[in-house]
Backbone as a printed PyTorch tensor [residue, N CA C, xyz], in Angstrom:
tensor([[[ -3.3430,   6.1650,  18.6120],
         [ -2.1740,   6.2860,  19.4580],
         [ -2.2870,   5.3840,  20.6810]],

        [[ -3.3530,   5.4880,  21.1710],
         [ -3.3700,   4.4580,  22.6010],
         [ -3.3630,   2.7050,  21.9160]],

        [[ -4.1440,   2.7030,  21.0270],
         [ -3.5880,   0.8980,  20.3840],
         [ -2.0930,   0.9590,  20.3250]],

        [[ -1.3040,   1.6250,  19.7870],
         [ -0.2500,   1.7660,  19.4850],
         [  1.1940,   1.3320,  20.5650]],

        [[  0.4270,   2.1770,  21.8710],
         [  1.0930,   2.3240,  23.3430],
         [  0.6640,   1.0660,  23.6230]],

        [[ -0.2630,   0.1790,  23.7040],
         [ -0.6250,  -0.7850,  24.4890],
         [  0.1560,  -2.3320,  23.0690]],

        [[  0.0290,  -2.0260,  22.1270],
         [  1.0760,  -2.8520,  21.6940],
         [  2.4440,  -2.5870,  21.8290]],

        [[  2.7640,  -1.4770,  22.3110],
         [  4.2230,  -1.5330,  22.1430],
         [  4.8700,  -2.3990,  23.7850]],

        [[  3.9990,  -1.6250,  24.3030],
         [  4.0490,  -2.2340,  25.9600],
         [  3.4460,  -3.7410,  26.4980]],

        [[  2.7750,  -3.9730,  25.3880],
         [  2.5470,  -5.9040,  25.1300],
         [  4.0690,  -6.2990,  24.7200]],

        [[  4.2720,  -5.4860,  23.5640],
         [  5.5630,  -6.3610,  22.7920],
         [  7.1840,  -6.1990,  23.8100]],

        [[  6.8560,  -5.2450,  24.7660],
         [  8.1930,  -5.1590,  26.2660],
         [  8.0890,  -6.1740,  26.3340]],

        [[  6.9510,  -6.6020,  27.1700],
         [  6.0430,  -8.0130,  27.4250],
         [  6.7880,  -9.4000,  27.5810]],

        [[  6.3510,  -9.1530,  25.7290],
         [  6.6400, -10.1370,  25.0570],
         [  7.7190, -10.4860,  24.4280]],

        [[  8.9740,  -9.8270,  24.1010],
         [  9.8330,  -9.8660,  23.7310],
         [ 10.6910, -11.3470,  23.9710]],

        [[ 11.4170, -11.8190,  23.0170],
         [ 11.7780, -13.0750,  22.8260],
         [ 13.6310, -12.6130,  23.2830]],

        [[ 13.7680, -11.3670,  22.8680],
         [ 15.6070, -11.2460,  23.1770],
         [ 15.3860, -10.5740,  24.6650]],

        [[ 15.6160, -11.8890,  25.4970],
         [ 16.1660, -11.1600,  26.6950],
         [ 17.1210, -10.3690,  27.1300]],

        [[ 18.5980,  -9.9320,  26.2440],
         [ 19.3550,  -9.6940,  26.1300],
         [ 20.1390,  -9.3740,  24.6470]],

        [[ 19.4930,  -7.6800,  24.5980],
         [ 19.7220,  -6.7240,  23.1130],
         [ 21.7540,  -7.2680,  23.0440]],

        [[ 22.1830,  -6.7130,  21.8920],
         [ 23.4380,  -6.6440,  20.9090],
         [ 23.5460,  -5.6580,  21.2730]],

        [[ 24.8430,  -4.8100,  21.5350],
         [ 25.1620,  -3.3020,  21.3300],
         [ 24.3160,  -2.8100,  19.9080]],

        [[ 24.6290,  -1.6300,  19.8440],
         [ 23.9500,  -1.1730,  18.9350],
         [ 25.1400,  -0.9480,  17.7750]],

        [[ 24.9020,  -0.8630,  16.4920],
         [ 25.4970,  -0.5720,  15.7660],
         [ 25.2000,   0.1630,  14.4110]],

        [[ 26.0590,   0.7530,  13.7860],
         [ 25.7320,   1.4490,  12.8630],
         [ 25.8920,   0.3150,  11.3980]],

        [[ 24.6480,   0.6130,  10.5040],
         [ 24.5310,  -0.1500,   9.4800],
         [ 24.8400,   0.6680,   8.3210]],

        [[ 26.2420,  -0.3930,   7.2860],
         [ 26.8060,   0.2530,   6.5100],
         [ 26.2970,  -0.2840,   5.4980]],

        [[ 25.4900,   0.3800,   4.4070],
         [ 25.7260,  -0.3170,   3.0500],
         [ 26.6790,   0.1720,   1.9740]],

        [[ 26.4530,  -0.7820,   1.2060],
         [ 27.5360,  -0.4600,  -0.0150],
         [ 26.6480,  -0.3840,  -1.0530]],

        [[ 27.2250,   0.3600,  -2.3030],
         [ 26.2890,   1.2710,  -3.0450],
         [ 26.3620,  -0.1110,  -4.5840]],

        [[ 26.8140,  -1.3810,  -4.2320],
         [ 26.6550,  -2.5930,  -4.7970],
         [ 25.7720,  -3.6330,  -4.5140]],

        [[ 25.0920,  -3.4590,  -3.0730],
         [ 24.7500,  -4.0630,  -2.4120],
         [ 23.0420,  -4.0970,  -3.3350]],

        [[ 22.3110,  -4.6760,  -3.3490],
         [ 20.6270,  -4.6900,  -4.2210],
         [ 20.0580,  -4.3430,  -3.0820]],

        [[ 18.3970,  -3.8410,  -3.2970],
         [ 17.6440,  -3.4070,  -2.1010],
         [ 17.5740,  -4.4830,  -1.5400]],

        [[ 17.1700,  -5.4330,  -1.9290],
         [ 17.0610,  -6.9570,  -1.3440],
         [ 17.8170,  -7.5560,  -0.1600]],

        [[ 19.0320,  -7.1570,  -0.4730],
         [ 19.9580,  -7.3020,   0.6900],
         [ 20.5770,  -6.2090,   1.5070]],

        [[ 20.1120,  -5.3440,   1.2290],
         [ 20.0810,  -3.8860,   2.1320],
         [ 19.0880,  -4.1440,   3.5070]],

        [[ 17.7440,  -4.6140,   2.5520],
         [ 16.3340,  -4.7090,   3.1550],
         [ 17.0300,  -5.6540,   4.1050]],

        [[ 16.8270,  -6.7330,   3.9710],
         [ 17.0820,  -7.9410,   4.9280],
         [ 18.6150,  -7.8580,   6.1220]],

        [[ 19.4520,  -6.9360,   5.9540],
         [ 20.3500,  -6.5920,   6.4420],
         [ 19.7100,  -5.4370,   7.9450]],

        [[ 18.8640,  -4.5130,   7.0880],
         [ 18.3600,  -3.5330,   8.2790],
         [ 17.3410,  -4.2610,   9.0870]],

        [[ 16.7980,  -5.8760,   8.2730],
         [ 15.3600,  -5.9820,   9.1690],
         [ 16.0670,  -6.9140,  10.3600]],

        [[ 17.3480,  -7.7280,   9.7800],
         [ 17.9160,  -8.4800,  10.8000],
         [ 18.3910,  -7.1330,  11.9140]],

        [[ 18.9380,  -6.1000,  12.1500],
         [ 19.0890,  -5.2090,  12.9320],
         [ 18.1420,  -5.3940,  13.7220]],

        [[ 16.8480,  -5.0980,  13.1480],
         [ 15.6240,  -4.5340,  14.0180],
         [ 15.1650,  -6.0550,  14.7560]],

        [[ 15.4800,  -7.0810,  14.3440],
         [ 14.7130,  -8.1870,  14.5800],
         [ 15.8670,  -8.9170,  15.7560]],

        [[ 17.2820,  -8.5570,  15.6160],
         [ 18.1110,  -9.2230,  16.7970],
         [ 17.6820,  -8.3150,  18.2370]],

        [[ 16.7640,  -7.0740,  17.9440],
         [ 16.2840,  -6.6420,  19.2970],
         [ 15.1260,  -6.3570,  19.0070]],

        [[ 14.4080,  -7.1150,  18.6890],
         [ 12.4700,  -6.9280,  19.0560],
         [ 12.5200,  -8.1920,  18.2040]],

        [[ 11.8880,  -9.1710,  18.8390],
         [ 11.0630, -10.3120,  18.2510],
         [ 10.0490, -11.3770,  19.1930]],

        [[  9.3200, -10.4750,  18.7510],
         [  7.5540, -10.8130,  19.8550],
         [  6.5040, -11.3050,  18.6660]],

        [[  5.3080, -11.8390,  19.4550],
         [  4.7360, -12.0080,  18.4160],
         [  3.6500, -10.8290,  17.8410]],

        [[  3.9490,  -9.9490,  18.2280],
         [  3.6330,  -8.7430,  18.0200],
         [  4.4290,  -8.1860,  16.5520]],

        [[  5.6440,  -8.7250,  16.5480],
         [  6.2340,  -8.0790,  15.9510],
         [  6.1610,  -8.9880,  13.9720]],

        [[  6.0670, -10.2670,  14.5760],
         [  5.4200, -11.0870,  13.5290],
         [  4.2410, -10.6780,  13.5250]],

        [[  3.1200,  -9.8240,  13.8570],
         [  1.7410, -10.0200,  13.3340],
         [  1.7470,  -8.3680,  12.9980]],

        [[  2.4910,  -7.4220,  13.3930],
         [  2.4790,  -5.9700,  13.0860],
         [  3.2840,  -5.3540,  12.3700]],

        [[  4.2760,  -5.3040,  12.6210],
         [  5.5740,  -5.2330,  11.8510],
         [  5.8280,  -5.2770,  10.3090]],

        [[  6.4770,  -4.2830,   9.7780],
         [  6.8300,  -4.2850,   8.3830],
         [  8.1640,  -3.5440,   8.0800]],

        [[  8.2010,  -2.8690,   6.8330],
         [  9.7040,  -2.3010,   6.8060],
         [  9.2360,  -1.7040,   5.2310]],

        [[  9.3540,  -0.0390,   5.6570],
         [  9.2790,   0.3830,   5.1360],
         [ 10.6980,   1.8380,   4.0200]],

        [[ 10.2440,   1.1850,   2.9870],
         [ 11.6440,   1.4970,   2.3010],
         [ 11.5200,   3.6330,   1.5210]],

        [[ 12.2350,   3.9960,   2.3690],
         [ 12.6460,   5.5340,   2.0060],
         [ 13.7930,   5.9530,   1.3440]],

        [[ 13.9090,   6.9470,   0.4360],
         [ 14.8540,   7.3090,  -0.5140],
         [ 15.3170,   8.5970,  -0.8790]],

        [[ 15.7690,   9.4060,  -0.2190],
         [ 16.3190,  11.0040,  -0.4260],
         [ 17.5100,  11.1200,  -1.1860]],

        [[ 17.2210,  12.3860,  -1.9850],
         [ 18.1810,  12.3350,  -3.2570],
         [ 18.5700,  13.9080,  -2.7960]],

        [[ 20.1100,  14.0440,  -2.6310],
         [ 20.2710,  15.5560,  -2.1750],
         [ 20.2980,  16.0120,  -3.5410]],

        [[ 19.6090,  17.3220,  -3.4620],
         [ 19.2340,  18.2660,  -4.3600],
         [ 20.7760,  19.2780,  -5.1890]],

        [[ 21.8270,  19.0060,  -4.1730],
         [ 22.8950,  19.1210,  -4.4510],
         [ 24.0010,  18.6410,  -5.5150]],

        [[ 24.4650,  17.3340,  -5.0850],
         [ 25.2820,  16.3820,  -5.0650],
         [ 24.7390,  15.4870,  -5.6390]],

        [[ 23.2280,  15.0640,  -5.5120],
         [ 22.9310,  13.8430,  -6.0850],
         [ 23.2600,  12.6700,  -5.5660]],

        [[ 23.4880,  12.6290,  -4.0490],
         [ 23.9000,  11.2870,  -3.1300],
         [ 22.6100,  11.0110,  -3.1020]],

        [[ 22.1590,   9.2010,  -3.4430],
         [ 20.9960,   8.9810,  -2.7620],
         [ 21.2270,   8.7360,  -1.6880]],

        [[ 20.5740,   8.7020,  -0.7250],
         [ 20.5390,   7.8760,   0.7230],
         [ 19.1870,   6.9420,   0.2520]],

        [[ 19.5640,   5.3020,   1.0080],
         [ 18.4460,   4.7440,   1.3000],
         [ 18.2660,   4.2370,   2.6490]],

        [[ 17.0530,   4.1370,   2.8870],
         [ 16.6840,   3.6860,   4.4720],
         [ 15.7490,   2.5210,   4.4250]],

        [[ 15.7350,   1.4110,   5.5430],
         [ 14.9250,   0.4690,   5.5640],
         [ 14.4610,   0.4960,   6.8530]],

        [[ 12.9580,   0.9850,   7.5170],
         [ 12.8010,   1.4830,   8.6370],
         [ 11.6310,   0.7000,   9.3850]],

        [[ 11.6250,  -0.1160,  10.0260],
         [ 10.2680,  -0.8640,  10.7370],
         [  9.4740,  -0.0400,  11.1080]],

        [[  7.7490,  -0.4910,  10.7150],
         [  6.8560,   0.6340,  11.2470],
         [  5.9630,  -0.6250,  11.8940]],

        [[  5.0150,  -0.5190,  12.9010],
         [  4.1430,  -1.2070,  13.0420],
         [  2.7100,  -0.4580,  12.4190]],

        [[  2.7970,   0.5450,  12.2080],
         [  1.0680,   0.6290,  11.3350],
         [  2.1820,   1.8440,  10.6660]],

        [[  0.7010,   2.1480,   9.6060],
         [  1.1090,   3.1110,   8.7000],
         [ -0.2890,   4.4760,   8.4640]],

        [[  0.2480,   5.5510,   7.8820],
         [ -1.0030,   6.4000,   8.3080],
         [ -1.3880,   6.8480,   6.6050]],

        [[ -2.3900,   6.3980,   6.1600],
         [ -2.1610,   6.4410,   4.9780],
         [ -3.4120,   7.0570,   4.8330]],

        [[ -3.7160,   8.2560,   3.2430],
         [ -4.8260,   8.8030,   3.0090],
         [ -5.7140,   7.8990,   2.3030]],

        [[ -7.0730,   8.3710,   2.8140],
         [ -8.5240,   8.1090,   1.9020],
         [ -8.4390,   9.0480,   1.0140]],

        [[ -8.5290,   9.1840,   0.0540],
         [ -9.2850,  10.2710,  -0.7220],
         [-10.1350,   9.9800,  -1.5600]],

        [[-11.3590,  10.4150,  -1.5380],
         [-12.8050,  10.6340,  -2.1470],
         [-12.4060,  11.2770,  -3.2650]],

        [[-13.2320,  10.9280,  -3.8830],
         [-14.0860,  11.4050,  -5.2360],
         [-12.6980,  10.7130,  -6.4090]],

        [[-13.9230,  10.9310,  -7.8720],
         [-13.0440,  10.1410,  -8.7710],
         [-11.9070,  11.0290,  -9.4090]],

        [[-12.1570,  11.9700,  -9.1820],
         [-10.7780,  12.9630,  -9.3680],
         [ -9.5360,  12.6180,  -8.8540]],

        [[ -9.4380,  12.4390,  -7.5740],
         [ -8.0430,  12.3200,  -7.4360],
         [ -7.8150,  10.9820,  -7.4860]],

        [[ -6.5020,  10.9020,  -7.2900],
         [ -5.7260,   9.5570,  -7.0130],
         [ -4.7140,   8.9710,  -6.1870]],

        [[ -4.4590,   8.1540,  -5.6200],
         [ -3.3030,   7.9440,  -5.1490],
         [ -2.1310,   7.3150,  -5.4380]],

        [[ -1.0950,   7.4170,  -4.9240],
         [ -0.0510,   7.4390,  -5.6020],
         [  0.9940,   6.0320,  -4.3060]],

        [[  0.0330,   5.3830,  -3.7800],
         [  0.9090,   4.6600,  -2.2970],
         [  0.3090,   3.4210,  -3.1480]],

        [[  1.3590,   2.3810,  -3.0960],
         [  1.6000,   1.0930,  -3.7050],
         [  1.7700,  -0.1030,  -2.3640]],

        [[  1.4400,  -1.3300,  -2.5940],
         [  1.4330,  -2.3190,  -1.7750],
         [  2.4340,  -3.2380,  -2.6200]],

        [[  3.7630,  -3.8540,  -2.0100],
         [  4.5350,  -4.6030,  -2.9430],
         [  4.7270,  -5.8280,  -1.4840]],

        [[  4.0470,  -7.0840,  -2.0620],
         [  4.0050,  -8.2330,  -1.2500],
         [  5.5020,  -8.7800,  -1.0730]],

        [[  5.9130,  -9.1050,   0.2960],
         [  7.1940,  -9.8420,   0.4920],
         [  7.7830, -10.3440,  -0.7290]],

        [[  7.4130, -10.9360,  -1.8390],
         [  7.7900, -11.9890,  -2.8190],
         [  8.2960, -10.5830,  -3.9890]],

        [[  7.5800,  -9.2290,  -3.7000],
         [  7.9480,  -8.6690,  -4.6220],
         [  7.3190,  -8.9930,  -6.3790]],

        [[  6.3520,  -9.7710,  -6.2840],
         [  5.8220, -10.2610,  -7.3770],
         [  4.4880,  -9.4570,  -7.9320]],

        [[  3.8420,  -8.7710,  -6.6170],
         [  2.3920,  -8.6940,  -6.4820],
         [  2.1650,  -6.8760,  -6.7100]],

        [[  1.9980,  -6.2260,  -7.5480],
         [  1.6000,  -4.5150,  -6.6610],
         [  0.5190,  -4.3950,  -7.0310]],

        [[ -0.5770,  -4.0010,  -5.8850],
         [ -1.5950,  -3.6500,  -5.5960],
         [ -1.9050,  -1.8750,  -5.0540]],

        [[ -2.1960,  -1.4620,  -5.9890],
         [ -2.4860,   0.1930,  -5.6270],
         [ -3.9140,   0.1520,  -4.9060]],

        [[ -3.4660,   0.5130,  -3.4790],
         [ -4.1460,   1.1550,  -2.2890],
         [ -5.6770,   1.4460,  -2.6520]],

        [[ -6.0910,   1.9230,  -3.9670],
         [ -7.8540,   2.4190,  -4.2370],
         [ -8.3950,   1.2440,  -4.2990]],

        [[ -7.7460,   0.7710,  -5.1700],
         [ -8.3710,  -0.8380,  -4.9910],
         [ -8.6440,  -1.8950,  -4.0920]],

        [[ -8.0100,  -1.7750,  -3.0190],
         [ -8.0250,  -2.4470,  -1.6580],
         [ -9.1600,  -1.4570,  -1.1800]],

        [[ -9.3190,  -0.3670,  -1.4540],
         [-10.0880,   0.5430,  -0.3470],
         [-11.9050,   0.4560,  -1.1610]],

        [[-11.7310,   0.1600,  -2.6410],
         [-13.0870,  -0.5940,  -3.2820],
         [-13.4820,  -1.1350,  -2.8170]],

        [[-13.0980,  -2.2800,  -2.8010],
         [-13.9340,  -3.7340,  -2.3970],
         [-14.3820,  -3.4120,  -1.4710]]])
């Protein structure tokens, strides 16, 4: 938490938009591909924070709730600068958190990064 505070208060700092956009609400359309959903919410986040903090920390992480009801998905595209992710020991369990590189070409499951 204190790395966290002291980058966020570097990236005040550092900030490249001297002067934020009103804020606005982001509409998608249920035609629209994640692809351009994604890049739609990251331009949001990026016309008000762009430090170099934000190029070296920064990501965008993609969430998906399905009402249990109705069956509306909602999707979200949400900037995180770190992420809090489990270890888990022993060969029993497993995990289930995936790494998908910008290009979308690459997935790398998390045990394997945590091998080497």
């Amino acid at each position: 938490e204190l790395l966290r505070f002291l980058l966020d208060g570097l990236h005040e700092e550092l900030n490249r938009v001297k002067k934020t956009p009103p804020y606005e609400q982001i509409e998608d359309k249920e035609t629209d591909t994640d692809e351009v959903k994604s890049r739609r919410w990251w331009k949001n986040y990026a016309d008000r924070n762009d430090s170099v903090l934000v190029d070296t920390f920064a990501g965008q992480l993609k969430s998906v709730v399905t009402c249990r009801k109705c069956g509306h998905i909602s999707t979200a595209f949400d900037p995180f600068w770190d992420l809090s992710l489990p270890i888990i020991s022993g060969s029993s369990k497993s995990s289930s958190s995936y790494y998908y590189s910008s290009s979308g070409r690459q997935k790398v499951e998390l045990k394997h990064c945590l091998t080497k």
